[in-house]
C-alpha positions in Angstrom: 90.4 110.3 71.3 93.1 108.8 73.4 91.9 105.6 72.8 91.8 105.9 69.3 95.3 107.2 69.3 96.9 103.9 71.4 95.1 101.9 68.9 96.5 103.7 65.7 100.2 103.7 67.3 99.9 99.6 68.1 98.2 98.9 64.8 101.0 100.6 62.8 103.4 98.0 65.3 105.3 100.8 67.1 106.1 100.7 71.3 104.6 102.7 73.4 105.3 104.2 76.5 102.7 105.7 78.6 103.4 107.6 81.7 100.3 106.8 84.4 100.3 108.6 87.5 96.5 107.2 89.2 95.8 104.5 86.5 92.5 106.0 84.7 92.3 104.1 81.7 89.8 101.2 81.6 92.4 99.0 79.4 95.9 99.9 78.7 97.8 98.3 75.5 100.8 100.5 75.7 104.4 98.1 76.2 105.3 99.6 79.3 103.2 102.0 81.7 105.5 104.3 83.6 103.5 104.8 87.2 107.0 106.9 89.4 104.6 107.5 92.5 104.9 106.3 95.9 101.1 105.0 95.4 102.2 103.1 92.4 100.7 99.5 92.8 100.2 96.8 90.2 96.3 96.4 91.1 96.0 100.0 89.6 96.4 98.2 85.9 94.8 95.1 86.1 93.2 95.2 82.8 96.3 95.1 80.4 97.8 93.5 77.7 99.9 90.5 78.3 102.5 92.0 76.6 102.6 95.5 79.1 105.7 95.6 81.8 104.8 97.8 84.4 107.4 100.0 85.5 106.3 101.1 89.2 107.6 103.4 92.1 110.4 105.8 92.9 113.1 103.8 91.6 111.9 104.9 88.2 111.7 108.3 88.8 113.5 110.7 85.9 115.7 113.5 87.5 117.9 115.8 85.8 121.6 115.2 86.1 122.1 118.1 88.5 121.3 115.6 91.4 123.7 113.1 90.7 126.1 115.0 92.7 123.4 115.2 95.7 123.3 111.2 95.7 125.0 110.7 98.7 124.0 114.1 100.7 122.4 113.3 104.1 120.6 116.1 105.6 121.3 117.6 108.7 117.9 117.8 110.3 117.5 121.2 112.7 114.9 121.1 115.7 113.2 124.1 114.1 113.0 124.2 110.1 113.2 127.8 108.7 113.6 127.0 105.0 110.3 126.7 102.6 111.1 125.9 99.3 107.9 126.6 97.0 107.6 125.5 93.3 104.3 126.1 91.2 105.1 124.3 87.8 105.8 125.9 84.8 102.6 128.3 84.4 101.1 128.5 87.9 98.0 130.8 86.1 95.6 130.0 89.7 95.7 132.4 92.0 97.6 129.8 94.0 100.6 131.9 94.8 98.6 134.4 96.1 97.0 132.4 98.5 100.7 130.9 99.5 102.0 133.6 99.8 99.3 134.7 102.5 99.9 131.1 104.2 103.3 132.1 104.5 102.8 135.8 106.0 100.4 134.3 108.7 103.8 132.0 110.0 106.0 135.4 110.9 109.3 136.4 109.9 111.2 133.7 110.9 111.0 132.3 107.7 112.7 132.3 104.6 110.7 131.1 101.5 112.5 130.9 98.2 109.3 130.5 95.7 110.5 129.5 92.2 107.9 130.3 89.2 108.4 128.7 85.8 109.1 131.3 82.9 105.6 131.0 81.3 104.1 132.2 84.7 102.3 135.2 84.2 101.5 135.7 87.8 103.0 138.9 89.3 105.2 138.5 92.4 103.2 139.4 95.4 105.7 141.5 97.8 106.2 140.3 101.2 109.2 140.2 103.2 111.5 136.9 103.5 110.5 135.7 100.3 112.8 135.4 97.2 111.3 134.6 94.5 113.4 132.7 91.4 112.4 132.4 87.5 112.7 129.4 85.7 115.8 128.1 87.7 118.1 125.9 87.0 119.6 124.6 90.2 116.7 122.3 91.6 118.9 120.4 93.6 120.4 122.9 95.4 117.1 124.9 96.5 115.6 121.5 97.3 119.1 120.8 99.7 119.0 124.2 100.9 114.7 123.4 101.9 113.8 122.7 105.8 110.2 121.9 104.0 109.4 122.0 100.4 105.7 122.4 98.8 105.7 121.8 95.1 102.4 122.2 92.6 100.1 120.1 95.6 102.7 117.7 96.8 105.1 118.1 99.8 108.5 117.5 98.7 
């Protein structure tokens, strides 16, 4: 179905722009393939049009304007981190925050976890003490400054 969609959009002579993350496709026609990963490698999209520009890496990585005014904040790193920043995505409906949340409880009460659930979550917020926990936020930048350690939808941030 994919497939048949990139072909429709070039037939009908229109750019396309597709957004990659682990290069899965067998041949990619689109003009530019967007990979913003750290793993990002031109290998990945070998079989590709003459015509595609590969955008690779971090430098290409979209962030909201909030973090402009981070861009030249250096951290002070502490001996001992206390700060966990958790983020789920937009509709975390696993039973991933429970299990977090348990991973959490096991390290003590020396730290403070801010957990940040995206407003279509319809998980419940499992009570536990040192934990705060934020819907659909809008100051990203400042959670992630205020973060010893940060664990976001399977990636460490």
């Amino acid at each position: 179905m994919v497939i048949a969609l990139v072909e429709d959009i070039k037939n009908k002579k229109l750019n396309l722009l597709i957004s990659d993350d682990y290069g899965h496709f067998d041949h990619y026609y689109a003009d530019i393939v967007l990979n913003r990963g750290l793993h990002g490698q031109e290998r990945m999209y070998r079989t590709r049009e003459p015509y595609t520009k590969l955008l690779l890496g971090h430098q290409f990585v979209s962030l909201r304007a909030e973090f402009m005014a981070w861009r030249d904040w250096q951290r002070e790193i502490s001996p001992r981190g206390t700060n966990i920043l958790v983020s789920l995505g937009g509709a975390d409906n696993s039973r991933l925050l429970t299990k977090v949340v348990g991973a959490i409880t096991e390290l003590g009460e020396t730290f403070k976890t801010k957990i940040i659930l995206g407003q279509a979550s319809k998980l419940k917020e499992v009570k536990c003490i040192n934990i705060v926990y934020l819907i659909n936020t809008k100051n990203m930048a400042a959670l992630m400054g205020w973060a010893d350690i940060g664990y976001a939808a399977g990636e460490l941030l």
